[in-house]
Structures are given as structure tokens and as C-alpha cells.
PAVOSE-800702 format. One record per residue (C-alpha): residue in one letter; x, y, z. Coordinates in nm, 3 decimals. Layout:
NODE residuo       u       v       w
NODE       a       X       Y       Z
...
***
This chain:
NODE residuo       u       v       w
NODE       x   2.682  -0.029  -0.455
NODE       x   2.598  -0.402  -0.449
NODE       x   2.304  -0.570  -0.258
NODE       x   2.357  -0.610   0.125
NODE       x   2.195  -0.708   0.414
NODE       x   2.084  -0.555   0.710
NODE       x   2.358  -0.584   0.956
NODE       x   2.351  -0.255   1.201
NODE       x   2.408  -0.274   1.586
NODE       x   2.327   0.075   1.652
NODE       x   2.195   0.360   1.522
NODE       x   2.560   0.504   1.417
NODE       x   2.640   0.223   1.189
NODE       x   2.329   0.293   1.041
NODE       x   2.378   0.654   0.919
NODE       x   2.749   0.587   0.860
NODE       x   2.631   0.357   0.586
NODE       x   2.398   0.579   0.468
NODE       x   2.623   0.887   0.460
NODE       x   2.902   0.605   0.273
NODE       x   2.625   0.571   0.005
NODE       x   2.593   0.952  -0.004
NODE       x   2.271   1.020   0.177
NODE       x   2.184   1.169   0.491
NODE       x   1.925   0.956   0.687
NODE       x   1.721   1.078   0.951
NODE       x   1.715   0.945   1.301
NODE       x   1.626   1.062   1.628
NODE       x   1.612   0.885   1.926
NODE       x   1.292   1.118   2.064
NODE       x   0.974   0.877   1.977
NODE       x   0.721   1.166   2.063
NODE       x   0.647   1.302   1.745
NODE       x   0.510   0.939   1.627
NODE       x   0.281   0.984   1.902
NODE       x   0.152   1.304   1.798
NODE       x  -0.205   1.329   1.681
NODE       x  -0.294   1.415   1.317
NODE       x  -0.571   1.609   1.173
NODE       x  -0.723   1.439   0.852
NODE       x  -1.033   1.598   0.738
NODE       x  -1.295   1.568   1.035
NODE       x  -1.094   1.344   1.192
NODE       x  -0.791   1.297   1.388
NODE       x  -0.566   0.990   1.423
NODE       x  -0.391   0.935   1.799
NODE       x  -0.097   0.882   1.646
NODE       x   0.121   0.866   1.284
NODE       x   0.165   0.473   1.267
NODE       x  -0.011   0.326   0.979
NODE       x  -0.064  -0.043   0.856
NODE       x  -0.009  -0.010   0.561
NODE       x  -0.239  -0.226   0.300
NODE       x  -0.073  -0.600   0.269
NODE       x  -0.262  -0.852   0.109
NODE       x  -0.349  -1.142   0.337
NODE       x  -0.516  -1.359   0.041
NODE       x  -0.731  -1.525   0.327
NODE       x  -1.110  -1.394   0.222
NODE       x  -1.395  -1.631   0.201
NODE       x  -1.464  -1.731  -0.164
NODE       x  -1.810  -1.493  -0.169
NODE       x  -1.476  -1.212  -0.075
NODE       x  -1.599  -1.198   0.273
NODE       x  -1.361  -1.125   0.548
NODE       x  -1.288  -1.515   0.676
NODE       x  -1.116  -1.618   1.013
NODE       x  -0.773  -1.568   0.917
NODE       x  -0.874  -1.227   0.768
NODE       x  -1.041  -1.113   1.092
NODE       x  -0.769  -1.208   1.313
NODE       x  -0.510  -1.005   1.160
NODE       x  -0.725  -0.694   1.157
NODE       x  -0.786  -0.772   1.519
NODE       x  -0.433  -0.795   1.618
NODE       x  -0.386  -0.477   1.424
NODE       x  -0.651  -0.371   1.661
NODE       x  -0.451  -0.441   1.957
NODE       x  -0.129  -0.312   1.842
NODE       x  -0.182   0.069   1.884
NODE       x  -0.111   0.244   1.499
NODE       x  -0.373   0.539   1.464
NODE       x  -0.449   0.423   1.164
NODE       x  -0.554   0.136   0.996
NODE       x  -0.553   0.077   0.557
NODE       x  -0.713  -0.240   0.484
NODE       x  -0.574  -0.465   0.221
NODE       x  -0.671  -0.397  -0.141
NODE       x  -1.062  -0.459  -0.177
NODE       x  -1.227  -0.586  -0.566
NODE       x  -1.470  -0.380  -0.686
NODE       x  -1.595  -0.652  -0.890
NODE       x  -1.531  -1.045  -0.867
NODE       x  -1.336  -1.038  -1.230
NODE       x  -1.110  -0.788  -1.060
NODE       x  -0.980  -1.008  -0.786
NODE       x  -0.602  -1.075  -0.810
NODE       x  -0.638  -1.409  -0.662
NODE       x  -0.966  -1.607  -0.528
NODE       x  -0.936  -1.529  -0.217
NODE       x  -0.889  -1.102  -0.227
NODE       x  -1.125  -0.917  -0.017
NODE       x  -1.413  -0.808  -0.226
NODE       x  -1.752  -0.609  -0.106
NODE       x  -2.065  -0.632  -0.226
NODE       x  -2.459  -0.588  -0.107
NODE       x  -2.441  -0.953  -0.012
NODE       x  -2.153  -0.907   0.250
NODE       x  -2.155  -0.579   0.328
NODE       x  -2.287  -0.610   0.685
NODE       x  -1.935  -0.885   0.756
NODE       x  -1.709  -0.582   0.689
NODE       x  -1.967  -0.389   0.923
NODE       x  -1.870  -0.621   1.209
NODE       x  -1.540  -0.680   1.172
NODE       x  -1.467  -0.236   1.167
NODE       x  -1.736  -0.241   1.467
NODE       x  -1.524  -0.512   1.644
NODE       x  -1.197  -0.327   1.526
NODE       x  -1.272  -0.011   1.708
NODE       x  -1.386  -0.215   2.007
NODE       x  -1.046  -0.381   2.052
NODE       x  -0.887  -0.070   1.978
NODE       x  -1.121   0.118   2.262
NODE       x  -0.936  -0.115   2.534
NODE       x  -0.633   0.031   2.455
NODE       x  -0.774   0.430   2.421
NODE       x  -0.713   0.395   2.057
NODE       x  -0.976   0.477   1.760
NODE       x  -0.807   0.398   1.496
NODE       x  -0.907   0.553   1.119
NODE       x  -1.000   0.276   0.882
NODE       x  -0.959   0.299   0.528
NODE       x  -1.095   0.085   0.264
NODE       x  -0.800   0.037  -0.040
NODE       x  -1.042  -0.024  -0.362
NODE       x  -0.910  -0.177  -0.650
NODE       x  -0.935  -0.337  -0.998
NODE       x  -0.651  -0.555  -1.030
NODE       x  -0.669  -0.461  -1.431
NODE       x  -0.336  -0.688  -1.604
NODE       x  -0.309  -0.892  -1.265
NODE       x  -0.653  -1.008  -1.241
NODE       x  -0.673  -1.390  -1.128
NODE       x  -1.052  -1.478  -1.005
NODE       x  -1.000  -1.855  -1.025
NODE       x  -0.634  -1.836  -0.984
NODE       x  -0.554  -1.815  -1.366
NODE       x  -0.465  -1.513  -1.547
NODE       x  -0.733  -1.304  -1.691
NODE       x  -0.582  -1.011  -1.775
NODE       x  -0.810  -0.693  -1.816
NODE       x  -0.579  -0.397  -1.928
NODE       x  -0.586  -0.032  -2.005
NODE       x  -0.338  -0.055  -2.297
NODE       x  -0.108  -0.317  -2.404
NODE       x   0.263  -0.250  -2.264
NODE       x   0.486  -0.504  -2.470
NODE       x   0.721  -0.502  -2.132
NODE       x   0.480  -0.676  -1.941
NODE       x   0.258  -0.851  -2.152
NODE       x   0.301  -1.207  -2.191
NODE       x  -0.005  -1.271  -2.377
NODE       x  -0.261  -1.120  -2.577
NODE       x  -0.430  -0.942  -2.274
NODE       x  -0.835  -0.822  -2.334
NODE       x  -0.778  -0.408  -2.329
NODE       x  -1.129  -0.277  -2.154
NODE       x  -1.308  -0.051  -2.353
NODE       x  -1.471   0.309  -2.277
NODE       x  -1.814   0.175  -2.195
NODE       x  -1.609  -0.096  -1.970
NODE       x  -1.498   0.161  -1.775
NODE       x  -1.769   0.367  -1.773
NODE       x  -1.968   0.027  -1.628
NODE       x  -1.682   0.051  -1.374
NODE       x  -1.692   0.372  -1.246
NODE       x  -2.025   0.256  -1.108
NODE       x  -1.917  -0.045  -0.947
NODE       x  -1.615   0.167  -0.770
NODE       x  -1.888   0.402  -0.672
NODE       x  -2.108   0.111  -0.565
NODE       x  -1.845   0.009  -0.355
NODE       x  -1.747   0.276  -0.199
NODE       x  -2.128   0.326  -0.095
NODE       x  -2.115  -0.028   0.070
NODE       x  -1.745   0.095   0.247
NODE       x  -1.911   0.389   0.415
NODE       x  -2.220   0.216   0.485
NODE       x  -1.988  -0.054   0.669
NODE       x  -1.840   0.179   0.901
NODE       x  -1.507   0.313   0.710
NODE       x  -1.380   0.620   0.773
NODE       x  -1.204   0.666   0.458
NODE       x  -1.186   0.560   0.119
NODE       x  -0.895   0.489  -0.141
NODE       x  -0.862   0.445  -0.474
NODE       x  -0.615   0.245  -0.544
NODE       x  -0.354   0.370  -0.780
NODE       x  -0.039   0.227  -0.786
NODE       x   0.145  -0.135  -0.799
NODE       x   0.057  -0.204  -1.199
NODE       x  -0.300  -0.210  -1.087
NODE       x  -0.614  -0.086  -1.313
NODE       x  -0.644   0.245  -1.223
NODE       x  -0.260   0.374  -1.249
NODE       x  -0.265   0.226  -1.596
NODE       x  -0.544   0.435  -1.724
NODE       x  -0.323   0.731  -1.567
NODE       x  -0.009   0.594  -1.784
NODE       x  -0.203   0.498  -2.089
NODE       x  -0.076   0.714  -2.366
NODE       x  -0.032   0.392  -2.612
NODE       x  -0.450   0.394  -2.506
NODE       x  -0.606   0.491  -2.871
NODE       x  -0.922   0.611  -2.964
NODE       x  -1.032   0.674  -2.601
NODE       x  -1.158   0.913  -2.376
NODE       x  -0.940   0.788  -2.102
NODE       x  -0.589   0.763  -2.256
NODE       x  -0.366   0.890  -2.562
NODE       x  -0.091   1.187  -2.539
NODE       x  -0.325   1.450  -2.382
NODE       x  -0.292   1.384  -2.036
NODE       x  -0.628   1.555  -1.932
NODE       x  -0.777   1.222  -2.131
NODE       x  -0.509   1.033  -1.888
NODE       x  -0.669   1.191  -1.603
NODE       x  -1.005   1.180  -1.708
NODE       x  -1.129   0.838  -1.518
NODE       x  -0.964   0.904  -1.221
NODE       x  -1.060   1.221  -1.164
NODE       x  -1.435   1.208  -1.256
NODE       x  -1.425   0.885  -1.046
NODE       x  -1.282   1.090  -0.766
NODE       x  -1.556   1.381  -0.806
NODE       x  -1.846   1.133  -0.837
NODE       x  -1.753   0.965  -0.496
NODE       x  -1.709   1.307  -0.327
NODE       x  -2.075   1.437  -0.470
NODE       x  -2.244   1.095  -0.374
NODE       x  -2.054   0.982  -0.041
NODE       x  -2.001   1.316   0.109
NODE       x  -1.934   1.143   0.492
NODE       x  -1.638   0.875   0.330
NODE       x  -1.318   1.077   0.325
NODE       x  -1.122   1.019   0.002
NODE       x  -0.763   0.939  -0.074
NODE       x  -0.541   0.755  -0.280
NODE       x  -0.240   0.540  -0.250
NODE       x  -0.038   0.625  -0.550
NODE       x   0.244   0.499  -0.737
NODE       x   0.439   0.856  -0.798
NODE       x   0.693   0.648  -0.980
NODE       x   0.647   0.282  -1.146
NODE       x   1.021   0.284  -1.271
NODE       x   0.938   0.124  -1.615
NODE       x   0.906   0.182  -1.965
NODE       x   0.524   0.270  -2.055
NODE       x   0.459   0.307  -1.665
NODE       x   0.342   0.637  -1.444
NODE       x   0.553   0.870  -1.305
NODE       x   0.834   0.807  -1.548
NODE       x   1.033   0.923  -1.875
NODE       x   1.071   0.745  -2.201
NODE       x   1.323   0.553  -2.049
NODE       x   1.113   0.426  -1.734
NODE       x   1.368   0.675  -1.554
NODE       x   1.151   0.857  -1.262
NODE       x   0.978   1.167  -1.379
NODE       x   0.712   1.334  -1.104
NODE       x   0.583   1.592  -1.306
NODE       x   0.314   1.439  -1.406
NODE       x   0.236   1.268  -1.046
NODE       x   0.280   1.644  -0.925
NODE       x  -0.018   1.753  -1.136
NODE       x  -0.238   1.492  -1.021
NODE       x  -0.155   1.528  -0.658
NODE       x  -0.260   1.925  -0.740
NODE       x  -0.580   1.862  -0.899
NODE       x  -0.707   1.642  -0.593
NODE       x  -0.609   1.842  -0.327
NODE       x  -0.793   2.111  -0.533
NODE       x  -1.135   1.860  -0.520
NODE       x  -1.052   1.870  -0.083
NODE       x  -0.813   1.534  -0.081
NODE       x  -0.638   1.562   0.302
NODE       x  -0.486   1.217   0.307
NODE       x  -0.189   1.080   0.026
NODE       x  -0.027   0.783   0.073
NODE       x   0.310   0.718  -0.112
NODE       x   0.442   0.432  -0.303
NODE       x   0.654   0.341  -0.616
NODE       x   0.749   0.042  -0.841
NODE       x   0.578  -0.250  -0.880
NODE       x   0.562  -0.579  -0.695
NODE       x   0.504  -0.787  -1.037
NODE       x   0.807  -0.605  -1.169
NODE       x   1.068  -0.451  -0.928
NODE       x   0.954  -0.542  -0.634
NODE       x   1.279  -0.413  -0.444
NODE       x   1.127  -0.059  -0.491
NODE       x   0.867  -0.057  -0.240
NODE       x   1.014  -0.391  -0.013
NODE       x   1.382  -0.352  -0.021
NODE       x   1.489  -0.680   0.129
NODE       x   1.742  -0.919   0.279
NODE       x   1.648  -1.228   0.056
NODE       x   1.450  -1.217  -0.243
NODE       x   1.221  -1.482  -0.346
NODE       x   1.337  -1.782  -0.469
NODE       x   1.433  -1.794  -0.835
NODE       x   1.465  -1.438  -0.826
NODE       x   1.771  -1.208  -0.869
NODE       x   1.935  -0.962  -0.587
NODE       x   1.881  -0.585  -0.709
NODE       x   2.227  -0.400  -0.821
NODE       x   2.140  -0.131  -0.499
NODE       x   2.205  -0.166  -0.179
NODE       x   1.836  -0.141   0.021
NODE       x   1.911   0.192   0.201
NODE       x   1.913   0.325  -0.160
NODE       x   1.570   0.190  -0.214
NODE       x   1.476   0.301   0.144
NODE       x   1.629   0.665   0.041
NODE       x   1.427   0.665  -0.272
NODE       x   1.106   0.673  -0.112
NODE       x   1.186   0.913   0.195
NODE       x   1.305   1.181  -0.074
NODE       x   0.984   1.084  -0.266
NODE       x   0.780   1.149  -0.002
NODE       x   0.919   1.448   0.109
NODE       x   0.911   1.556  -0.219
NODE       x   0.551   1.538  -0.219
NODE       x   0.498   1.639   0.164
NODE       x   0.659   1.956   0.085
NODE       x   0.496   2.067  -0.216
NODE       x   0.148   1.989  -0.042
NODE       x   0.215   2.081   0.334
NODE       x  -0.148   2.094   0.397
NODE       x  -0.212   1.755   0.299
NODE       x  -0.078   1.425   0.517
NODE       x   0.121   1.236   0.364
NODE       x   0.231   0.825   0.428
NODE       x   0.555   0.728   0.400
NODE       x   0.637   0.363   0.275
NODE       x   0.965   0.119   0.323
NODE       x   1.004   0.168   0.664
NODE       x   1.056  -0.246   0.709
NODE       x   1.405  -0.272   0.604
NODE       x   1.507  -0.045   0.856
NODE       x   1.350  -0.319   1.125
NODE       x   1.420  -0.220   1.470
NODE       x   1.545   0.117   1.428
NODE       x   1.235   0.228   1.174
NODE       x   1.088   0.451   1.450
NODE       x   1.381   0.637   1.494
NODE       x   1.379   0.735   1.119
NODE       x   1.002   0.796   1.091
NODE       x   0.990   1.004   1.405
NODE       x   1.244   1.177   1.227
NODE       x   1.058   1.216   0.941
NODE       x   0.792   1.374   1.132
NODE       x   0.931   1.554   1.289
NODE       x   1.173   1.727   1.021
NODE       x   0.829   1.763   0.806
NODE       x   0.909   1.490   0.529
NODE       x   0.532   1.307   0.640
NODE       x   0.262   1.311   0.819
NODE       x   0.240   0.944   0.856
NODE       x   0.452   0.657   0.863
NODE       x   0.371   0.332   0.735
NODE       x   0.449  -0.038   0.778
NODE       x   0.331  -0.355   0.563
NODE       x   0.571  -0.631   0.631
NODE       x   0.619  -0.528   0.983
NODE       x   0.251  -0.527   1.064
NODE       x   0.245  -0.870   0.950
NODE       x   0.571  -0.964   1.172
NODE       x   0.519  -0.713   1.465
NODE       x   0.140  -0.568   1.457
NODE       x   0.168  -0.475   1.841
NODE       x   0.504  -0.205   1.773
NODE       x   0.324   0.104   1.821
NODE       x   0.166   0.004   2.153
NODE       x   0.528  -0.115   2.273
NODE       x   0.711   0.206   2.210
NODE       x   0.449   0.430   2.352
NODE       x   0.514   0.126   2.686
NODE       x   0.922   0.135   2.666
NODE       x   1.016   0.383   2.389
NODE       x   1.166   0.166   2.153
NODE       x   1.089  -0.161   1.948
NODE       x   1.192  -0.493   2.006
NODE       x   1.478  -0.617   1.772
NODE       x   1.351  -0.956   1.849
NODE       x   0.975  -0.901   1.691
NODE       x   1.026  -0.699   1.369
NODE       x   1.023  -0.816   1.056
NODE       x   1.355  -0.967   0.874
NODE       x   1.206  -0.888   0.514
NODE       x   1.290  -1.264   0.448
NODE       x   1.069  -1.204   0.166
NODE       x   0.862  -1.547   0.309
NODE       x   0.546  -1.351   0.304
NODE       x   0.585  -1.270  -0.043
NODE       x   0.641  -1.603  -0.115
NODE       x   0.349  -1.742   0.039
NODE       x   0.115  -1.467  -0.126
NODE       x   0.246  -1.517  -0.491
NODE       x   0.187  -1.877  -0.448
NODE       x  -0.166  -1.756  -0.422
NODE       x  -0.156  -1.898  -0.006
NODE       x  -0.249  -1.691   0.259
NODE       x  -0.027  -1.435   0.351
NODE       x   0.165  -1.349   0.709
NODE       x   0.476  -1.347   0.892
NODE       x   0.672  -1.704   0.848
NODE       x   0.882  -1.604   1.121
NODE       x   0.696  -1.458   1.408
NODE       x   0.385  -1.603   1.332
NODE       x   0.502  -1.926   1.255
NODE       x   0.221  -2.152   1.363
NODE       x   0.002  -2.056   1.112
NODE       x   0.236  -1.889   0.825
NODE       x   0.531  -2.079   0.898
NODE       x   0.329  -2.451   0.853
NODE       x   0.197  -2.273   0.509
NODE       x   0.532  -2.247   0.407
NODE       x   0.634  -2.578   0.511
NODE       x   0.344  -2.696   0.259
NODE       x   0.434  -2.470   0.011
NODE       x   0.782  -2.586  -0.001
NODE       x   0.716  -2.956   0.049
NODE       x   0.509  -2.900  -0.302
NODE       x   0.768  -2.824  -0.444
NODE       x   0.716  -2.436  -0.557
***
């Protein structure tokens, strides 16, 4: 089935197409079980709406949360989700994907104090208290401090490698490990709930999980225990020495390439391995999972399926409700073979208006535990607090998955909603286009 876009009037239309395509997709038009609260660890979330983590490529140069940055976590705030996964976070300043990712350190811990302190206030006016989660990352092959590539890789993949990329070494990582634990310190110390290390999206740490061409190394080769190593003594270091941060992981269960996680020789998905990991960290106490696949560098339709690619880039050979359907039965895959950990759903955005309908569905038919929205945070950050006021979302607000926020953020601008947050985003991409990229 070739690309389309979205062009449903009404739930019906909806599911016809999906049942056309051969899948059944869920709906229901009863929004209570998004308003539901949800037991993770010690604490429980008001609600299942999550924004997800979406780069906003806004910090301060020091990696400090700047204006821009602070006033889409406070509109976040405002909107009513239950839950609340900050954009990926640098361990370490060569780590950054761009100059301008978040990054925390000793020197700026106490800005990410007072932006989560002045989070939960706006979110108190409301009767919200939302969890916040700290995503931290090394951006490993996608590193950019200064803008350029500086690629810092587990293993050389010949598919994505463009250039004779620096592959970290054991002691490296080892180094690492103590910045992620550093960091994660810092997180609690700044008032987040909830930790994750990030492992998914090409990054650093899902590499190390994939790195079987990895040679001569603790952390990689055929064995897959090696393949697991870093992660998981990561994982059990920051559970022993930040015993109040609750741990989880967003995690790529599927990277659909060659030489990637989650995937056969043939970069066909494969979850077996994914599986096993999943097991051995909700045997360490993990509560919380959030689900993703693919790669924005790569395939990006996999976790974004969208109306209008970027420019210069080529419609998939899927129509989006496959992509859509890919990560629902992922998910559920995963929900259902852990039913005592919660689980967050992904690629909810395509679906724009009618998204609740499938994620309450979701819920309710036990395929997650949470549902999650990037794109449409961006777009429509105050959804949540609207359906709990009317008990549906306006078709008017959500996002169009124009793919303009994309643009802006692989053009190294800051990132946001072109569309319904045009004043600011919208007069980036005026510049950006006037430049002629």
C-alpha cells in the first residue's frame, strides 16, 4: 500500500482503512480510561498522557535550560498529561547532538531545579503533579557539540558510516558510566522523579546493545551477555547509588536496519533479544518502559509516520497506519509479556484528532499503560486538559505531522510547532527557508 495522507472525517473511515490494510485498530469513544491514574513505583501519575521526549534544540550554550526551553516545559505544565519526559539530556558536552541540547552538570544543576520546581507549580493550578523524567543520553555516531560531526561510536556499521568515525574504547566507557551516574545524581538532586537511559534512536547506548561487529571488548562481540554488559551494570550502579530516582528506559525494541538492535541479519524486526533485556530489568525492579523503534537519522517514518516528509526526502512505500500499527502491536507485544510493568506507547500523532480514541483504547484493552505524544505536544501541549473539559480534542489544534518541526531541528534551529505556534517556530522557518536550506 502506497503513502497517503491523513484524510478521515470520522472515526469509521478511520478503522475502515485500517481493516482495508488488514489490521484491526482500536477506538473507543469512552475517554475515561486516559484519565485513570497509574501506579509507577512510589508514585502515581493522574492520568496516562505522556510528552513524550522531543528535542527543542533551544538550551543555553553552558546546556542550561534557556527561555525558549522553559516555556515549552511550562506550557506542558499547563496542559494536563500526568506525565512529563524531558527531551534527551548530554551526559557530557562531547555528547551533545547539536550545541544547543540540554546538558546537566554541577554548574547548572540548580536551573533544572527551578524550572521542575516551577513545573509542578503550574501544574498544582490545575490539580495536576505531573512525574518528570530526565531522558539521559550520549548521542554516540550523532554527536555534534559545535554543530559539526564528531562521531563517537560503539562499532563501525558500514550502513551508516560516512566517515571514518572514532570507535570509544573500554576505558571510554568505563569513564562514561561515571558521568551517566554523575548525571543522574545531579537529575535527582534537581527534583526528577525518574530517570532514563536513553536507548534507542541510533544513539550511544543502543549501539553498545547491537554491537556484535564490537571486537576485543567487554561490551560487544557475539555473546550477548558482553552486549548487555554496559547497560546493565550502568543500570545496577544507578539503582545502588540513587536509590530515591526511579529508573527506566526508552528503548528502541526494533531499529529496522542491518547491524541495528532488535533485528535479524537482514535488519528485518527480531524482539528476542529486546525481550531478554526488558526481562533482566524488570528483574533489577524497572516499573516504567517506554516504547520506540527505527531511527530518525535513518527511517524516520518508523516512529513519526507523516503527511509530508522533509524536503529532499522520499515518501515511505507504507501507508502511515502501517507504521502507526507497527508500534501498537509492538507495544502490546511488550505490555503483555510484562503486565506488571507500564508501558508508553509511541506514534500516536498521525492519528491527530482522533489519537485519544485509540489510546484510550489501548488502555483500556491492556496494550499500555501510557500513551505518548511528541509532535502533538509541540502543536497541542494543552490536549489532555481539554478532553478531561469537553471529552474530545480539537481537530483545529493537533498536530498535521507536516514534518516542519523536523525540519527546523535538523537544521540544527530550535524546534516547535510551525503551525500552531507560528510566531516563534513559524518565523524560524521563514529564516530557514529564506537561507536557502
Amino acid at each position: 500500500m502506497m503513502h497517503e495522507r491523513f484524510r478521515y472525517r470520522n472515526g469509521d473511515e478511520l478503522t475502515g482503512k485500517a481493516r482495508e490494510l488488514g489490521y484491526s485498530l482500536p477506538f473507543s469513544d469512552d475517554m475515561e480510561p486516559l484519565f485513570s491514574q497509574c501506579r509507577i513505583g512510589d508514585f502515581t501519575a493522574g492520568n496516562r498522557f505522556v510528552v513524550q521526549p522531543m528535542e527543542g534544540y533551544d538550551s543555553e550554550n553552558d546546556g542550561s535550560p534557556s527561555a525558549l526551553t522553559k516555556r515549552r516545559y511550562l506550557r506542558y505544565a499547563s496542559g494536563g498529561s500526568g506525565t512529563i519526559w524531558f527531551e534527551a539530556v548530554s551526559v557530557v558536552r562531547e555528547g551533545r547532538s547539536n550545541p544547543h541540547q540540554l546538558w546537566i552538570h554541577s554548574r547548572n544543576r540548580d536551573e533544572y531545579a527551578r524550572l521542575n520546581d516551577e513545573i509542578r507549580r503550574i501544574a498544582g493550578l490545575s490539580g495536576t503533579d505531573p512525574l518528570i523524567i530526565v531522558q539521559l543520553t550520549h548521542s554516540g555516531r550523532y554527536s555534534k557539540p559545535e554543530g559539526i560531526p564528531k562521531p563517537l561510536t560503539a562499532f563501525h556499521n558500514p550502513l551508516l558510516d560516512t566517515a571514518v568515525d572514532q570507535v570509544l574504547t573500554d576505558d571510554d566507557l568505563k569513564r562514561l558510566a561515571d558521568r551517566f551516574v554523575e548525571a543522574a545524581k545531579l537529575s535527582y538532586r534537581a527534583g526528577f522523579n525518574a530517570a532514563d537511559l536513553k536507548a534507542c534512536h541510533g544513539y550511544l547506548l543502543i549501539e553498545l546493545l547491537a554491537a556484535k561487529a564490537r571486537k576485543d571488548s567487554v561490551f560487544g562481540g557475539e555473546d550477548i551477555s558482553a552486549r548487555f554488559r554496559y547497560y546493565l551494570e550502568l543500570y545496577d550502579r544507578i539503582r545502588d547509588e540513587v536509590p530515591g530516582l526511579i529508573l527506566t528506559t526508552r528503548l528502541g525494541i526494533s531499529d529496522l536496519y542491518k547491524g541495528g538492535f532488535g533485528v535479524d541479519e537482514e535488519g528485518i524486526p527480531d524482539f528476542s533479544e529486546p525481550l531478554m533485556l526488558v526481562r533482566e530489568l524488570v528483574g533489577r525492579g524497572m516499573k516504567l518502559l517506554n516504547i520506540t523503534m527505527g531511527s530518525p537519522y535513518y527511517n524516520p517514518h518508523v516512529n513519526r509516520p507523516y503527511d509530508n516528509p522533509v524536503p529532499g526526502q522520499k515518501k515511505p512505500d507504507e501507508h502511515p497506519l502501517e507504521g502507526v500499527m507497527r508500534m501498537l502491536e509492538g507495544t502490546r507485544l511488550f505490555q503483555q509479556s510484562f503486565p506488571g510493568t507500564v508501558i508508553a506507547g509511541s506514534a500516536y500523532s498521525w492519528l491527530r484528532h482522533f489519537a485519544p480514541n485509540v489510546g484510550s483504547a489501548v488502555i483500556r484493552d491492556g496494550g499500555a499503560g501510557l500513551i505518548g505524544f511528541g509532535r502533538n505536544s509541540f502543536a497541542y501541549p494543552s490536549m489532555p486538559a481539554e478532553i478531561k473539559e469537553s471529552g474530545s480534542a480539537d481537530p483545529r489544534k493537533t498536530c498535521i505531522t507536516c514534518s516542519g518541526c523536523t525540519r527546523l531541528i535538523r537544521s540544527l534551529r530550535p524546534g516547535g510547532c510551525v503551525i500552531h505556534d507560528r510566531e516563534i517556530y513559524g518565523e524560524e522557518l521563514k529564516k530557514l527557508i529564506e537561507s536557502g536550506k
